[in-house]
C-alpha positions in Angstrom: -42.0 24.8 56.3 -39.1 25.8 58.8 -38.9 21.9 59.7 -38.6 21.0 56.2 -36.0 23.6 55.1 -34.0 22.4 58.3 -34.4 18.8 57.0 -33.3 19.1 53.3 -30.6 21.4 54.6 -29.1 18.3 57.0 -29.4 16.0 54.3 -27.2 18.6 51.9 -24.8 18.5 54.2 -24.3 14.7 55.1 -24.4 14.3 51.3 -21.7 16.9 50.6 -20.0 14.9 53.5 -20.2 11.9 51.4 -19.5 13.4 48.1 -16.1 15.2 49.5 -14.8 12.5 51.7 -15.3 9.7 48.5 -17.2 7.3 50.8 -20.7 5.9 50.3 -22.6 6.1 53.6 -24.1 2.6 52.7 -20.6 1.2 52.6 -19.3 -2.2 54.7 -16.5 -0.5 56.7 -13.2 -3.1 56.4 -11.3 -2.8 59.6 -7.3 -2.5 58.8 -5.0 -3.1 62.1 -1.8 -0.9 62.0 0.1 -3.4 63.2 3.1 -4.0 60.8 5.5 -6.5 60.1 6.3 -9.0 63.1 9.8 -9.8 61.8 12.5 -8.7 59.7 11.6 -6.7 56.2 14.0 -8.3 53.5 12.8 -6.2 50.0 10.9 -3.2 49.3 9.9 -1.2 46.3 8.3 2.3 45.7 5.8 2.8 43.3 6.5 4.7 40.6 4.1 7.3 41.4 5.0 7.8 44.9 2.4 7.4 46.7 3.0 3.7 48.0 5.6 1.8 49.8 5.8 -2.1 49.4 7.6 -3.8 51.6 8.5 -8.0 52.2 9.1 -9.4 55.6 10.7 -12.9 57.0 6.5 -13.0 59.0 5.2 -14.3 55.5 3.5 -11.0 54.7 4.2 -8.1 52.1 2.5 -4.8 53.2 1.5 -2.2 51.3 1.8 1.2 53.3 1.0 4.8 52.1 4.0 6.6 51.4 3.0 9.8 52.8 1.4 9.3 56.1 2.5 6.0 57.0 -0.4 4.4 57.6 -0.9 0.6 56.1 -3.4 0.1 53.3 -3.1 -3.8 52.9 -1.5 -7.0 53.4 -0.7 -9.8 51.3 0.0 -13.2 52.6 2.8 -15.6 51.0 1.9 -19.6 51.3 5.4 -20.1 51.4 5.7 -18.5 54.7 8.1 -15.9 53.6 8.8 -13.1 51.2 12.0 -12.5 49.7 10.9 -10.2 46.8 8.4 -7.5 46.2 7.8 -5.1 43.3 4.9 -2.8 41.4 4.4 -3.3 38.2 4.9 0.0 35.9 1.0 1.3 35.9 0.8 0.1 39.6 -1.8 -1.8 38.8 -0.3 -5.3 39.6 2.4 -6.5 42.5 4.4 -9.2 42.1 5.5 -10.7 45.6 8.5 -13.6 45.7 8.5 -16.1 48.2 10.4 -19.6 48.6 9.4 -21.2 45.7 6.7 -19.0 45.1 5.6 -16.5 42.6 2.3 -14.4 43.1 0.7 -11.7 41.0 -1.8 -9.3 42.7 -4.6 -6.4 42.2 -3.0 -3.4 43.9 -6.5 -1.8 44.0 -8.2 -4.8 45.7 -5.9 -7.1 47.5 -7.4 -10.3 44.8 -4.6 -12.4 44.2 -4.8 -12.7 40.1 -2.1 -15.9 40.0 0.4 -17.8 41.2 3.1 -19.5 39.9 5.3 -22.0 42.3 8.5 -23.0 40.0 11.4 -24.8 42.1 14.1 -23.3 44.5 13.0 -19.2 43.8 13.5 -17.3 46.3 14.8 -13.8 45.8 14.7 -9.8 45.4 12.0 -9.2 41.9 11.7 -6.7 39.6 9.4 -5.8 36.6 10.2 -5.5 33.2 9.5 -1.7 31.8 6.5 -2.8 30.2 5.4 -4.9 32.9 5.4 -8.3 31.0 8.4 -10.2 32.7 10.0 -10.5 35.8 13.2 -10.6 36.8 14.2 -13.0 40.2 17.4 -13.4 41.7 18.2 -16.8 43.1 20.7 -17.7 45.4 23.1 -20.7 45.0 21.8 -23.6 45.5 24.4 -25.9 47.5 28.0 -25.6 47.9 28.7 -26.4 44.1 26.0 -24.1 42.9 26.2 -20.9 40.7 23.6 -18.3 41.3 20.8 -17.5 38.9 19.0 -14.5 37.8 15.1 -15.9 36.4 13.7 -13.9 33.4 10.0 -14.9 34.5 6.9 -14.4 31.5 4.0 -13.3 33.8 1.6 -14.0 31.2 2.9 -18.0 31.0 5.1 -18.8 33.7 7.8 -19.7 30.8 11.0 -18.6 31.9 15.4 -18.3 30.7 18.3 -18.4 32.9 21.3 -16.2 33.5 24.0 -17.7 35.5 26.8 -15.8 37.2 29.5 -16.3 39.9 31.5 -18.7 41.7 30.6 -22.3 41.8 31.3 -23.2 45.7 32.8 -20.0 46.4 33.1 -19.5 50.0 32.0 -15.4 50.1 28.7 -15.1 49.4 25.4 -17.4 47.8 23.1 -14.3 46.2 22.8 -12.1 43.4 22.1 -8.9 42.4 20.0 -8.3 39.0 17.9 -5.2 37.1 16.3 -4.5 34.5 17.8 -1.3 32.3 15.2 1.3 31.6 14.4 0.3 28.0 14.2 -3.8 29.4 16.6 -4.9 26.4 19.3 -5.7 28.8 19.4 -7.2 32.5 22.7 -6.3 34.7 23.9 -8.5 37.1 26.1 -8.5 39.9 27.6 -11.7 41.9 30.9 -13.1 44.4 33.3 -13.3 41.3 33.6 -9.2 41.7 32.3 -8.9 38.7 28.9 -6.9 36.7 28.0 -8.4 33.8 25.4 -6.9 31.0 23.4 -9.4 29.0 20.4 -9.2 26.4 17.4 -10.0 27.9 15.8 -11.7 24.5 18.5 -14.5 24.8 20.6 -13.9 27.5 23.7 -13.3 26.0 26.7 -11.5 27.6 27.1 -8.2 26.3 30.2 -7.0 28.3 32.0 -6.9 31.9 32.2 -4.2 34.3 35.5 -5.2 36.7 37.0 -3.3 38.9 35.5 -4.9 42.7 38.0 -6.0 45.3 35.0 -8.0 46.7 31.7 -9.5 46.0 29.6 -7.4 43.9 26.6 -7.0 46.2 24.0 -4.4 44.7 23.8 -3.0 41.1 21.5 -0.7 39.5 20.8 1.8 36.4 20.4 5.3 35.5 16.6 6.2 34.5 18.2 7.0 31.2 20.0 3.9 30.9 23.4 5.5 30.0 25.3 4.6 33.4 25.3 1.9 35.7 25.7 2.0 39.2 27.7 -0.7 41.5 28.5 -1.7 44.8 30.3 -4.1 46.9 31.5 -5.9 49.9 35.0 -3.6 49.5 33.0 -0.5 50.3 33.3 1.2 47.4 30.2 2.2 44.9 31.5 2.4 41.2 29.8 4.4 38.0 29.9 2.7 35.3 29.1 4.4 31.7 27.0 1.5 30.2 27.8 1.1 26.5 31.4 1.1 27.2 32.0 -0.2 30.5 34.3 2.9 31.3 34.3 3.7 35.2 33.5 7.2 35.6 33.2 8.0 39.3 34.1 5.9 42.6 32.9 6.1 45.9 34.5 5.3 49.3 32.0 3.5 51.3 31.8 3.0 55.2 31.1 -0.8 54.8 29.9 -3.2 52.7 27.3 -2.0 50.5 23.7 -3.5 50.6 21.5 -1.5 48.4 22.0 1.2 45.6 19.5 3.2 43.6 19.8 6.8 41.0 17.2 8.9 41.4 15.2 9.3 38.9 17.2 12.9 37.6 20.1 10.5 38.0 21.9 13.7 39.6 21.8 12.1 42.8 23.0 8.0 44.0 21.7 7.0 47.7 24.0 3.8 48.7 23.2 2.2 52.1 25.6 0.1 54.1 26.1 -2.8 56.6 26.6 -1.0 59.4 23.5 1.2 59.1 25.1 4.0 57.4 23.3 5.5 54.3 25.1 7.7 52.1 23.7 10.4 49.4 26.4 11.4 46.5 26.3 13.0 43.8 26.1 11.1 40.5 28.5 13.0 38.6 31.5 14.1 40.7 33.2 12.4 43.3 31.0 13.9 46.4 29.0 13.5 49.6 25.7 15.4 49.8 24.6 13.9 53.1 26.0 11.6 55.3 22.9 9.6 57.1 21.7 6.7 59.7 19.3 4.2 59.4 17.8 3.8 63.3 18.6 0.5 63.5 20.5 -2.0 60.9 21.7 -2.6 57.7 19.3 -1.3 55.2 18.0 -4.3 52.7 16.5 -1.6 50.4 16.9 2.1 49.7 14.0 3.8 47.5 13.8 7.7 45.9 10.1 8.9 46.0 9.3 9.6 43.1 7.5 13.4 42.7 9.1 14.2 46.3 12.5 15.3 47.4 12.7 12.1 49.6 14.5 8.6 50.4 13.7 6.2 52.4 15.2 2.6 53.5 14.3 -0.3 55.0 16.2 -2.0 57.5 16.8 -4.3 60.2 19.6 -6.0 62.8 21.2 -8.5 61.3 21.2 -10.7 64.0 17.9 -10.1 64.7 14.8 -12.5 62.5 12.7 -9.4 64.3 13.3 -6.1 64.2 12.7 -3.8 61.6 12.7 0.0 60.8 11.3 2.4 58.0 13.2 5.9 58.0 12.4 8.7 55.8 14.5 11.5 55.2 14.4 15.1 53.1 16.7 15.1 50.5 17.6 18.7 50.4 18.2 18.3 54.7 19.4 15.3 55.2 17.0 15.4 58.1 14.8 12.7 59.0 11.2 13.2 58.2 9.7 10.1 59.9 10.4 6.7 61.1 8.6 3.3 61.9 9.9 0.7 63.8 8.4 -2.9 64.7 7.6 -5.1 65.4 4.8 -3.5 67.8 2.4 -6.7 68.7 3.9 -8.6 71.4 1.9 -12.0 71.2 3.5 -15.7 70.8 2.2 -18.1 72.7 -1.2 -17.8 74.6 -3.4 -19.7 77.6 -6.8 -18.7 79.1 -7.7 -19.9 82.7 -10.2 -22.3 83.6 -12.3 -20.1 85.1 -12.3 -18.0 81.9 -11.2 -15.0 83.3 -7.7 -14.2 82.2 -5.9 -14.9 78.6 -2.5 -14.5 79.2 0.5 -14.2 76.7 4.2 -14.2 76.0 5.6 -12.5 73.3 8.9 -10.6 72.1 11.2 -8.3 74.3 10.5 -10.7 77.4 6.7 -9.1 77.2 3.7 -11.0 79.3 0.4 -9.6 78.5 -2.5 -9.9 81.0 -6.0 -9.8 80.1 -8.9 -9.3 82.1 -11.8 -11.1 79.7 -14.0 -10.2 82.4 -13.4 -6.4 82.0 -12.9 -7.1 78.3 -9.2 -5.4 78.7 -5.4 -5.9 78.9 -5.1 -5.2 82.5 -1.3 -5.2 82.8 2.1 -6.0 80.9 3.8 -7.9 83.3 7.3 -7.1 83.8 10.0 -9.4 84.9 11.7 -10.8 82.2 14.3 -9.0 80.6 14.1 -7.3 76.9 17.3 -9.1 75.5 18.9 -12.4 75.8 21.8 -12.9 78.2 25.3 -13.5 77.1 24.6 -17.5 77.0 21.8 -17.4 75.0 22.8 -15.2 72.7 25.9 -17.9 72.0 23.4 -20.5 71.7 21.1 -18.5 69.2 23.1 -16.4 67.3 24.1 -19.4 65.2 20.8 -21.5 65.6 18.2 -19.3 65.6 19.6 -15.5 65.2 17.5 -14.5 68.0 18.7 -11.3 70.0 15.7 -10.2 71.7 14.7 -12.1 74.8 11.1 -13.9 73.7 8.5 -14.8 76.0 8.0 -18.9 74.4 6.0 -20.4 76.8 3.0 -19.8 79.3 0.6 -21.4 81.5 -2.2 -20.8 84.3 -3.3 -22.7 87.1 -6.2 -24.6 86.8 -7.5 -22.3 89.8 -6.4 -19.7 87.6 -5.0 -17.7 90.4 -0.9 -18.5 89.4 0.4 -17.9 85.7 4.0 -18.9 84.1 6.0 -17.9 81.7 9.2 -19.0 80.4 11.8 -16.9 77.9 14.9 -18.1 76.0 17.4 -17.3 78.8 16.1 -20.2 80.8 14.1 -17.8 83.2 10.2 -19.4 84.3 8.2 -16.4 86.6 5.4 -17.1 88.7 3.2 -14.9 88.8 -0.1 -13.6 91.1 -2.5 -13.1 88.4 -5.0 -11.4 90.5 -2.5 -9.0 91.8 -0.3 -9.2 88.8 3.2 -9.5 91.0 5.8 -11.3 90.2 6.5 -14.4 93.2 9.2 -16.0 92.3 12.1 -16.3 89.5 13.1 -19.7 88.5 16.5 -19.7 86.4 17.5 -23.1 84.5 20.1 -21.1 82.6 19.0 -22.2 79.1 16.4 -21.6 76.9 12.9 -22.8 77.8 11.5 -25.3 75.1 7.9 -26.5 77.3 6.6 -26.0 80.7 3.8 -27.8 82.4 2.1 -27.2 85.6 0.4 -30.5 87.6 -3.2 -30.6 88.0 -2.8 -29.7 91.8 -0.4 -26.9 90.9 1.9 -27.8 93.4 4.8 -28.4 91.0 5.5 -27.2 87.4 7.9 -28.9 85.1 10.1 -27.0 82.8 12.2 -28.4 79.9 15.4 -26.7 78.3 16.2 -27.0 74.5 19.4 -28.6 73.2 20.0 -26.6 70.4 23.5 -25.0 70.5 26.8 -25.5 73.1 25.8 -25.0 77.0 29.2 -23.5 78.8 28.5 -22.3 82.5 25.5 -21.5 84.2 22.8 -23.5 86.3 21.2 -26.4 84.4 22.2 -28.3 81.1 20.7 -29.0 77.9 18.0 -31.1 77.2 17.1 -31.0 81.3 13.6 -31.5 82.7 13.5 -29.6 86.0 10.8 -30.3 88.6 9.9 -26.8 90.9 7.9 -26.6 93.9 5.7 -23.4 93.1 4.8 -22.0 96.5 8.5 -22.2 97.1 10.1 -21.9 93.6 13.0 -24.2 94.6 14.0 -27.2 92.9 12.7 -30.1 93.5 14.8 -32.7 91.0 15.9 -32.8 87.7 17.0 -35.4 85.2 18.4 -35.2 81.9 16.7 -38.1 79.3 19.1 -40.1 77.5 20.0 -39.6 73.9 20.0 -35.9 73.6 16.8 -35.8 71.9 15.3 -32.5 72.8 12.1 -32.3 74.5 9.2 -30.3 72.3 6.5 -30.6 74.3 5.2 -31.5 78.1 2.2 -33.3 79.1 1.1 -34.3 82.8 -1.6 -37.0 83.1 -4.6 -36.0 85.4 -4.0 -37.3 88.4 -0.4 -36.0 88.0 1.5 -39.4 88.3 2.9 -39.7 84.9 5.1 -36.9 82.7 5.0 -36.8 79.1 6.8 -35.5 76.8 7.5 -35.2 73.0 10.9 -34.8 71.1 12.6 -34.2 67.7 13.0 -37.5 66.7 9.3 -38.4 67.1 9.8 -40.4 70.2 7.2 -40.1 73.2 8.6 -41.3 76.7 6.6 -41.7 80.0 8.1 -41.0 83.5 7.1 -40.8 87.1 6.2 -37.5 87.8 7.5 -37.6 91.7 10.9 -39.1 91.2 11.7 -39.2 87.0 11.7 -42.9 86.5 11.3 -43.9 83.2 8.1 -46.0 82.6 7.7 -46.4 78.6 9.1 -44.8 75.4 7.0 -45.4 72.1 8.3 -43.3 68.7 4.6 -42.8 66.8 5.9 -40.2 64.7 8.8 -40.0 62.4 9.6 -36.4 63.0 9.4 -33.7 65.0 6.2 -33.7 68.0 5.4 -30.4 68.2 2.4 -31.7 70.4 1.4 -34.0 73.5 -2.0 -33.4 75.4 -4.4 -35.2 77.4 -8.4 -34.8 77.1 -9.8 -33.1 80.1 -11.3 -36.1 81.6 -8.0 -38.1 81.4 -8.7 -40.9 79.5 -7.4 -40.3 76.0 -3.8 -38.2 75.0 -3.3 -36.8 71.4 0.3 -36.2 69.9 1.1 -34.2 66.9 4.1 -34.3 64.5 5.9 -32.1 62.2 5.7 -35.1 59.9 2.0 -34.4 59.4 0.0 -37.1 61.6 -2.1 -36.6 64.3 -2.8 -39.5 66.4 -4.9 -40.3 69.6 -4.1 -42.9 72.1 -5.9 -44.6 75.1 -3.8 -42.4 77.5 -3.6 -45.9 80.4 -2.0 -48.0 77.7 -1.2 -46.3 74.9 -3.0 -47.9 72.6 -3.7 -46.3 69.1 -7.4 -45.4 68.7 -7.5 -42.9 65.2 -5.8 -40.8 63.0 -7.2 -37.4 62.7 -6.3 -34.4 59.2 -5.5 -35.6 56.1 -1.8 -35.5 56.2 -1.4 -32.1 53.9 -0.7 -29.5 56.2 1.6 -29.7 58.8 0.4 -29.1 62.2 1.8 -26.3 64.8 -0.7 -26.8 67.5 -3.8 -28.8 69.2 -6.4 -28.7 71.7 -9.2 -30.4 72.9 -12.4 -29.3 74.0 -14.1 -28.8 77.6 -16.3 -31.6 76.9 -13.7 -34.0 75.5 -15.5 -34.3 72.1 -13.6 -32.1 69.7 -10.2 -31.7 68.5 -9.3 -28.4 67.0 -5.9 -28.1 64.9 -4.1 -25.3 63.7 -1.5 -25.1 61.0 0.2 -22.7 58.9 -1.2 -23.5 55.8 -3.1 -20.7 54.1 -6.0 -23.2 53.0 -7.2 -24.2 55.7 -5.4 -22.9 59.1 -7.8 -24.0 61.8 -10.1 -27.4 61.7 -12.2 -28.9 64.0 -12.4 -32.7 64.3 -14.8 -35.0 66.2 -12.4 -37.3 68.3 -15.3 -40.0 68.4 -15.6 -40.6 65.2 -12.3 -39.4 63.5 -14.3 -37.1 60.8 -13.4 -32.9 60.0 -16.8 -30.7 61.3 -15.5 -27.8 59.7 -12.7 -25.2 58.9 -12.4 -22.1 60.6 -12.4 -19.0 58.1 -9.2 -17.9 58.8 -7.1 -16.1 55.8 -3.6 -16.7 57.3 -1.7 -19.7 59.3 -2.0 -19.9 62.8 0.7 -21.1 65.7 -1.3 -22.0 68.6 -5.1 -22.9 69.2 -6.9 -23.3 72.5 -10.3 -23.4 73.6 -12.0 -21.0 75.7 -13.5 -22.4 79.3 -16.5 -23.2 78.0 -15.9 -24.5 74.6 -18.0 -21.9 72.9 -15.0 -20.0 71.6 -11.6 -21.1 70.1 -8.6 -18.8 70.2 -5.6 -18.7 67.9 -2.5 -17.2 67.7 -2.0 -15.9 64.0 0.7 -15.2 61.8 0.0 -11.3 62.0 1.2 -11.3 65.5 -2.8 -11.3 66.8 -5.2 -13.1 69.1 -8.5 -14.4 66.8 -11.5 -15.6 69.2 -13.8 -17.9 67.0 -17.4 -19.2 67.2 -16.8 -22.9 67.6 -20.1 -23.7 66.1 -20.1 -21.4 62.7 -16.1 -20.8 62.4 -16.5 -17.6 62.4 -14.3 -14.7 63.8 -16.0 -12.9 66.2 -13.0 -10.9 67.7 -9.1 -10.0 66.9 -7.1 -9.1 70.0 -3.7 -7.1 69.8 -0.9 -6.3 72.1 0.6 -3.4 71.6 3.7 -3.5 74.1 3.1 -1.4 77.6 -0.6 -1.7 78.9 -2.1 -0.9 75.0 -4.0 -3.1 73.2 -7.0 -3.4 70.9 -10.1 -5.4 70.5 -11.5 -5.5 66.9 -14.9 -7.3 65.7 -14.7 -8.1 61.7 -18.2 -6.4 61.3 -16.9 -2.7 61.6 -16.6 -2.5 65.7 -14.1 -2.0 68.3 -12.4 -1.4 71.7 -9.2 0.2 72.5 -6.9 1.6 75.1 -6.9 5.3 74.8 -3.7 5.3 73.3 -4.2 3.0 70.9 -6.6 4.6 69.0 -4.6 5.5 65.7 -4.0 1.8 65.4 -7.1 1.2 64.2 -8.2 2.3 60.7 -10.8 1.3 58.3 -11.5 1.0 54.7 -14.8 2.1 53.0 -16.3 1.8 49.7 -13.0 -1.2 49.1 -11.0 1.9 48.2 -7.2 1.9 49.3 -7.1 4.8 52.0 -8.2 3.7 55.5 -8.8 6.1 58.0 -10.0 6.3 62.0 -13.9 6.2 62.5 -13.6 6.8 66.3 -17.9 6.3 66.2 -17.6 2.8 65.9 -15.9 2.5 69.3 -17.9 0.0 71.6 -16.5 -0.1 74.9 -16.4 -3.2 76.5 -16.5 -5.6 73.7 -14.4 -8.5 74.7 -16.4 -9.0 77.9 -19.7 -9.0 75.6 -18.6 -11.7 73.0 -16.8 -14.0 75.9 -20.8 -14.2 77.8 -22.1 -15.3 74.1 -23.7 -11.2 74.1 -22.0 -10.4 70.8 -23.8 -6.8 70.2 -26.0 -6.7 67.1 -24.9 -4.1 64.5 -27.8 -2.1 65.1 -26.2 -1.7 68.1 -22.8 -1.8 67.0 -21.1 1.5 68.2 -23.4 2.6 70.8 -21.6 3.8 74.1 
């Protein structure tokens, strides 16, 4: 009787457990990374609740983050690569996300993307209509001649009207500024000819003019009671506006151009945020500073009151940096910063695993290398050698080309003893490295940025290309130079530079290391010597860029790839055309081929279908690889049981070659932290790293740690083909 007492008591407490927490305990736990955005947040919007932050990156992804703790709930993936506009619709049931020419409408609750609409050259900040049935996009100009557009968008239909406003060719600035007023009868709009303008929504007529600007208007928004209007600009001044008059009422002195405004939603209160990072709370109705604030790094792009709490936060990033982003949170009765998030966090780009299958390593941002040990199923080390930002030259050369100022690890490579790895950053710096004892041997500078590196079968000599892009002035090497290195020494052996300033993509060395390859921008493939860089043939198979050139293990065939959608295979003695491989829809950023020379696998960054694997004998798809996002480099593993990929998300996915199924997600998280996550409900971390992974039960929005599914050595188990049942998921 005691027994059973104790028994129905224990089963009164796991189901008050239950009940309390919300959970089922027969729920499918949904593992959600806290990994953030890899590059620069552009848009974000508050709910009107309070409870959720949205927020729109340059990575292609809009997240959806709880506004209280911090922690992110989902993410929602763009096909168009980016996302330019994000919003809530007024119940928070729906969110709209903008991309380039893309318009998508999803479930908030469940992540199920309800439609999509893809009309031509839209691409801007979005806002919903006050009873949730249009949208409102702004659209930059569209060519030097162009006037830029604000989009009143019919979710329901996909029927839209125009407003056009500013400067045909004007020199200043190509965006606008556009919001809905409370009661959604009117739009306001703000654009380069210094101007607001109010117009009807119903037909888009103009209703009157709020001048005043000495500079672009840059950021415009509305009182929650409609009655005032708020405006900034590019002269560093905010304006109040009352709204059925057009009367100025206050006027602000800013620090810098202004790049977001918003009331709150007493409208006592105006936060403004600048270009240099200031952010500025005022009083709505007299002329004065509550709190003078700073974002922790760049210009905010947005600036959100919480609604229900007495706090503001902004989004924000350097803006000469694609990469770096922050979230800051401050008390508005303080002025004292409550919490901040900055990112990105994952530091993976390009990735390699040794032919022995023991290390994976990767490059990444901030001149990172990571270092796994699949063997011991852990990132072992983050080597350090390369430095966090890009020299003076660099900078030059990508400030205008690619507005890089972090120093990005873009290329690696191991031995095929696996004993030496490489890796090569935009300054022009390649490292050898001792993987076994992870030291760094020796430091080979080109003085330009790094666009492909190959090693020779005997790894006795690595090649190293440098891009073109941009104005070389000083330093060792030139543009567009292919440098031959002695590795035991890390001197130079030779270089030459080929002819036509072309830009080498991509480096190939046949197997018995006689003959470099290499890939450019036009399309071209040329053939030299690899001892002395003597030209022996040039073919152009491709009509754009070739993102791609590499031989079959055994030697006898070579496959190139091309941004203009082809994928071909040649006889690699005489070049001769054997097949085409995809179907010419996606464009492809990577290719590999397998152990055993009989598959092909291709990844892309198409939403659709990412990764596919082809059979190189007879030209035919064996499947696609269930992978939700796109994907910038594949490999295979040593024995050709797993394929790895690189995703958009900034992680590592390992994939059963025979099903296409994910069996693990790797992540870097910068230092020696990292985590190791199995779809099913399992992982492995470093202790640190433990608050990075979440999970989601009964498909409900708040994720939370459930530190009993650890399983220590996991990575180790699934590269042996030992992948743990879940029975024994868990276990320690």
């Amino acid at each position: 009787m005691k027994i059973l007492r104790l028994v129905r008591g224990l089963l009164l407490l796991f189901s008050l457990f239950f009940a309390d927490s919300g959970y089922s305990k027969d729920s499918v736990p949904e593992p959600v990374l806290q990994v953030g955005h890899q590059k620069k947040i552009t848009c974000a919007s508050c709910s009107s609740d309070g409870r959720y932050l949205l927020t729109g990156s340059l990575d292609g992804f809009a997240i959806l983050w709880d506004a209280e703790s911090g922690r992110q709930l989902r993410a929602f993936h763009s096909v168009s690569g980016v996302v330019t506009g994000v919003a809530f619709s007024p119940d928070c049931q729906r969110l709209a996300i903008c991309g380039k020419d893309e318009i998508s409408l999803w479930e908030c609750a469940t992540g199920k993307r309800i439609q999509v609409f893809r009309p031509k050259h839209v691409q801007g900040n979005v806002t919903f209509s006050p009873n949730g049935k249009y949208l409102l996009i702004e659209v930059p100009r569209l060519g030097h001649a162009g006037i830029a557009q604000a989009i009143i968008f019919d979710a329901d239909t996909g029927r839209f009207r125009t407003v056009s406003h500013g400067k045909p060719g004007a020199d200043s600035r190509d965006d606008i500024s556009a919001r809905f007023s409370p009661d959604g009868k009117f739009i306001l709009t703000g654009s380069d000819d210094k101007v607001a303008v109010l117009w009807t929504t119903e037909n888009c007529e103009k209703v009157r003019s709020f001048e005043g600007h000495g500079g672009p208007v840059t950021t415009v928004a509305f009182s929650a009671d409609g009655k005032r209007v708020a405006t900034g600009s590019a002269d560093k001044k905010v304006f109040v506006w009352e709204a059925a008059t057009g009367k100025k009422l206050l006027s602000f002195n800013g620090r810098a151009s202004v790049t977001a405004i918003v009331f709150n939603r007493d409208g006592n209160s105006i936060a403004a945020g600048y270009e240099n990072g200031a952010v500025s709370l005022w009083h709505a109705t007299k002329p004065e500073e509550i709190h003078q604030l700073k974002t922790t790094d760049g210009a905010p792009s947005a600036v959100e009151f919480r609604p229900g709490h007495a706090e503001l936060m902004a989004v924000s990033g350097h803006k000469l940096d694609k990469y770096g982003w922050c979230i800051d949170v401050w008390d508005t009765k303080t002025g004292k910063n409550v919490r901040n998030q900055r990112g990105p966090i994952v530091d993976v780009g390009p990735i390699i695993v040794s032919q022995n299958g023991r290390f994976l390593l990767t490059g990444g941002l901030f001149g990172r290398v990571g270092l796994w040990d699949i063997t011991k199923g852990s990132r072992v080390a983050s080597l350090k050698g390369h430095h966090k930002e890009t020299n003076g030259l660099a900078k030059l050369v990508f400030l205008v080309a690619a507005r890089e100022v972090n120093n990005s690890v873009t290329q690696v490579a191991v031995s095929q003893d696996g004993r030496k790895g490489f890796s090569a950053d935009l300054n022009g710096v390649t490292i050898i490295w001792d993987l076994e004892a992870g030291k760094k041997l020796h430091e080979c500078n080109q003085g330009f940025a790094i666009a492909s590196l190959v090693i020779s079968p005997d790894a006795e000599r690595f090649y190293a290309a440098t891009a073109i892009i941009g104005r070389h002035i000083g330093g060792p090497g030139k543009p567009g130079e292919i440098v031959a290195w002695e590795v035991k020494t890390g001197k130079k052996v030779f270089s030459f530079t080929p002819e036509g300033d072309k830009g080498v993509t991509c480096l190939a060395v046949n197997i018995d290391g006689k003959k470099l390859w290499a890939g450019f921008e036009d399309g071209s493939v040329i053939v030299w010597d690899a001892g002395t860089g003597k030209r022996l043939d040039i073919r152009k198979p491709h009509k754009e860029r070739v993102v791609s050139v590499i031989f079959s293990p055994d030697g006898k065939r070579v496959v190139t790839a091309s941004e203009d959608k082809t994928i071909e295979l040649w006889d690699a003695r005489d070049l001769v055309w054997q097949r085409s491989f995809g179907d010419k829809t996606y464009t492809p950023t990577s290719v590999a081929i397998s152990p055993d020379n009989k598959s092909l696998l291709i990844g892309s960054w198409s939403t659709q279908e990412p990764v596919t694997l082809w059979d190189i004998s007879t030209g035919k798809k064996q499947r696609s690889f269930n992978s939700e996002m796109g994907v910038d480099e594949v490999a295979f593993g040593s024995e050709g049981r797993l394929a790895l990929t690189t995703n958009r998300n900034g992680t590592v996915g390992i994939w059963d070659v025979t099903t296409g199924e994910e069996c693990v997600r790797l992540v870097g998280f910068g230092n020696d932290d990292w985590a190791v996550l199995d779809p099913r409900g399992v992982f492995d971390v470093s202790p640190k790293s433990r608050e990075r992974v979440m999970y989601r039960l009964d498909g409900k929005l708040d994720v939370r740690p459930q530190p009993e599914r650890l399983s220590p050595g996991l990575l180790a188990q699934i590269w042996k083909g030992q992948r743990p049942a879940l029975k024994d998921a868990g276990k320690k």
